[in-house]
C-alpha positions in Angstrom: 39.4 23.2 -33.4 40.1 22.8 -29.6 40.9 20.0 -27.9 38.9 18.7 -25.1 41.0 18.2 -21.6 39.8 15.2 -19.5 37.8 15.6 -16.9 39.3 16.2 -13.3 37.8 14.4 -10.5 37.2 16.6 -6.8 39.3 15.1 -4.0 36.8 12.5 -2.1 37.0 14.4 1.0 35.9 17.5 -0.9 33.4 15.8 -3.4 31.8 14.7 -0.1 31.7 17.8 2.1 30.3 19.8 -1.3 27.8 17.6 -1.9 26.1 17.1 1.3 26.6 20.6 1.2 24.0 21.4 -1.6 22.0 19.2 -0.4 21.7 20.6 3.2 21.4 24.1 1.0 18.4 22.1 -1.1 20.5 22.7 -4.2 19.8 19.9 -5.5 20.0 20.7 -9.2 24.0 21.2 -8.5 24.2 18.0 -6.3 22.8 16.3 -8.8 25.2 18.0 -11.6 28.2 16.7 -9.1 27.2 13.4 -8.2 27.0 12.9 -11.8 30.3 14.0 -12.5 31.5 11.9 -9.6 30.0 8.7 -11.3 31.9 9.1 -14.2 34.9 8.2 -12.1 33.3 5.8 -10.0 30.1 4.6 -12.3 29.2 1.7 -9.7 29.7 4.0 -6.5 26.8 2.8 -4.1 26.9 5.7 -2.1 26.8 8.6 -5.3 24.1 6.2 -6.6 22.0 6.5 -3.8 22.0 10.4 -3.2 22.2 10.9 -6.9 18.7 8.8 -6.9 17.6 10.6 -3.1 18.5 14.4 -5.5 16.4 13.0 -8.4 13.4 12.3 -6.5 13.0 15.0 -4.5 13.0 17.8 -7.1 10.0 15.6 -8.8 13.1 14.0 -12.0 11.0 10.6 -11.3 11.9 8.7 -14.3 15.7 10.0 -13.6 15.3 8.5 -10.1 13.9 5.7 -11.4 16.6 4.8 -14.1 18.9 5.5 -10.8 17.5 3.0 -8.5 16.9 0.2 -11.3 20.6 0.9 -11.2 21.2 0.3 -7.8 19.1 -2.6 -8.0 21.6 -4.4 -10.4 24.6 -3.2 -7.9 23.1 -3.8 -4.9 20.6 -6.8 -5.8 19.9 -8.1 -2.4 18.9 -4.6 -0.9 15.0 -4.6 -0.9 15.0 -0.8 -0.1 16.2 0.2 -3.6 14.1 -2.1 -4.7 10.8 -0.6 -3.1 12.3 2.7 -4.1 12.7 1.9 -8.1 9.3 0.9 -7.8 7.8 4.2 -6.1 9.7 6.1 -8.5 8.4 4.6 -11.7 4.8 5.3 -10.2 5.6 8.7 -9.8 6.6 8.6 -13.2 3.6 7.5 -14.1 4.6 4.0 -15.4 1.8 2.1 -13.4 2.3 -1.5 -14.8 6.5 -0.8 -15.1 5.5 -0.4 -11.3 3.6 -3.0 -10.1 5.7 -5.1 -11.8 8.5 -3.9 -10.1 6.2 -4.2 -6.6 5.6 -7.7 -7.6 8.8 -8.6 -7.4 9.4 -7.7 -3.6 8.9 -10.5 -1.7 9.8 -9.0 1.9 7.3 -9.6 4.1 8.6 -6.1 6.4 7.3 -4.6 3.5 3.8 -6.0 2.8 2.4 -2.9 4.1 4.1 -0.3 1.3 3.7 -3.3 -1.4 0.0 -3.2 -1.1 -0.5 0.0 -0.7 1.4 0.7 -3.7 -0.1 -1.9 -5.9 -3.4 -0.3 -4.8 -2.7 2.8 -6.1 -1.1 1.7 -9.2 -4.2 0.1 -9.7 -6.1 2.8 -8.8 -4.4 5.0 -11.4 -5.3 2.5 -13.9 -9.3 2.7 -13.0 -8.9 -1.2 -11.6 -11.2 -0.8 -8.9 -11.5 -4.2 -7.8 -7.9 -4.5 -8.2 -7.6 -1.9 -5.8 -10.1 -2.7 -3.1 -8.5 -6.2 -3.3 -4.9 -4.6 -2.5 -6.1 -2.2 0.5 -7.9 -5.2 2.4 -4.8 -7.0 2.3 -3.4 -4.2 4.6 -3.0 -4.3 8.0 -6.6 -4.1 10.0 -6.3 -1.1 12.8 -6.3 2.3 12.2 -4.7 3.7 9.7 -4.5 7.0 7.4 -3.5 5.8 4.0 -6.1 3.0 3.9 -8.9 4.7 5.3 -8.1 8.0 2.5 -7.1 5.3 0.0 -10.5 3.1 0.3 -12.3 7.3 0.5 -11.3 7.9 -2.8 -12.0 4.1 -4.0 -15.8 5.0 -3.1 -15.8 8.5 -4.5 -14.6 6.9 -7.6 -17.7 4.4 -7.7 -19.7 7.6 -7.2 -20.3 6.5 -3.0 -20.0 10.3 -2.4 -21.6 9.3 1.3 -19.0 6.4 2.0 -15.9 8.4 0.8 -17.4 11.6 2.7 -17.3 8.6 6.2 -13.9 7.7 5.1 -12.2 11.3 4.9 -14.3 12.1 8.1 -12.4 9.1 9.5 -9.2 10.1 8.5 -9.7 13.7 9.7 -10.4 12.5 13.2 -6.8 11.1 12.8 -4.6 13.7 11.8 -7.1 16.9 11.8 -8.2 19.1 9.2 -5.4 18.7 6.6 -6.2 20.7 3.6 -5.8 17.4 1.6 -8.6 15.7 3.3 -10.7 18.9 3.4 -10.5 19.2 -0.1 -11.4 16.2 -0.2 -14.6 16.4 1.6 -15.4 19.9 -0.4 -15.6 17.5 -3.7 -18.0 15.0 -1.7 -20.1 17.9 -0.2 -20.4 19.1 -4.3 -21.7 15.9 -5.7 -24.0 15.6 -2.6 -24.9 19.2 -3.7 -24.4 20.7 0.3 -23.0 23.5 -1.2 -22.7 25.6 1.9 -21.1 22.7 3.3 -18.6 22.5 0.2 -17.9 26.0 0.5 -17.1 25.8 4.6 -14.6 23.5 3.2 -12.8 25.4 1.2 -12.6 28.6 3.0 -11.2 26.9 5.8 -8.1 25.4 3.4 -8.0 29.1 2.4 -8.3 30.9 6.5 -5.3 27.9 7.1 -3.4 29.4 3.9 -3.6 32.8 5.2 -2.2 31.6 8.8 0.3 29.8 8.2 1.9 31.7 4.6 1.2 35.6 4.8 3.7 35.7 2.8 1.7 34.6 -0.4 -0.8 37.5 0.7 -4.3 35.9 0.1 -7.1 37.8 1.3 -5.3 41.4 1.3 
């Protein structure tokens, strides 16, 4: 039988420099692994909390990073970033009413513009349509890319092929020929059946992979 010896805590000066360390290195999997030793000393720390949540996120542990900023939340409860954040995590998660619940509950109006969107695509997720259309029209008017791809793939799913085909058209004008929004217009093209059109599409996603990552050798 052996004896467990407690746990030693890192100096903070050192705790800090390795940590932003891993991070800058995009180890996350180890920042994480020392932020979490770091709470055990300091369970309520603000600052481990939030780049323990930050690690979580980013290497796709959503329901980690959500737990995390719900967290935060109860340490921090008049910080309306955490807030926003705990509830973009538990849709990446895939809890869409845990979500917009949690969306529902922000009542800041410098975030109106993040709340709607992400009640519309909570709702989206759930096939609420209405719901969803209802959310993007209470975004700002003017022009802007998540609405205009948002309401796209709201007529794509009501089988407007021709309306979501506008919209992505609409959004490519703003930000060019993203691979996204080119896939998007591929899938439109298909049901349409302009099949040469679909196909133009897609090899230009591909021509663009081979560009800008010879690495992955498509095409040799």
């Amino acid at each position: 039988m052996a004896f467990i010896l407690p746990s030693r805590r890192t100096p903070d000066g050192l705790i800090t420099q390795t940590i932003y360390g891993y991070i800058k290195d995009q180890k996350f999997d180890d920042a994480i692994a020392a932020l979490q030793q770091e709470l055990q000393f300091l369970p309520d720390s603000r600052a481990a909390l939030s780049l323990l949540a930050h690690c979580q996120y980013h290497v796709g542990y959503f329901e980690q990073s959500a737990s995390t900023y719900e967290q935060l939340v109860r340490v921090c409860p008049d910080n309306d970033d955490y807030k926003l954040y705990y509830a973009q995590s538990l849709y990446k998660a895939g809890m869409y009413p845990e979500a917009t619940k949690a969306a529902m509950r922000l009542n800041n109006p410098d975030f109106a513009k993040q709340v709607n969107t992400l009640l519309a695509v909570t709702a989206y997720e759930q096939n609420d349509l209405p719901g969803c259309r209802q959310q993007l029209e209470r975004c700002p008017a003017g022009t802007d890319l998540e609405v205009t791809v948002n309401t796209g793939c709201v007529l794509f799913k009501e089988k407007d092929y021709e309306g979501a085909a506008a919209k992505f058209n609409e959004a490519a004008a703003i930000e060019g020929k993203q691979p996204e929004l080119q896939y998007n217009l591929a899938l439109c093209c298909y049901k349409l059946k302009q099949y040469s059109q679909a196909l133009k599409h897609l090899a230009e996603i591909v021509d663009r992979g081979v560009r800008e990552h010879p690495e992955l050798g498509v095409g040799r």
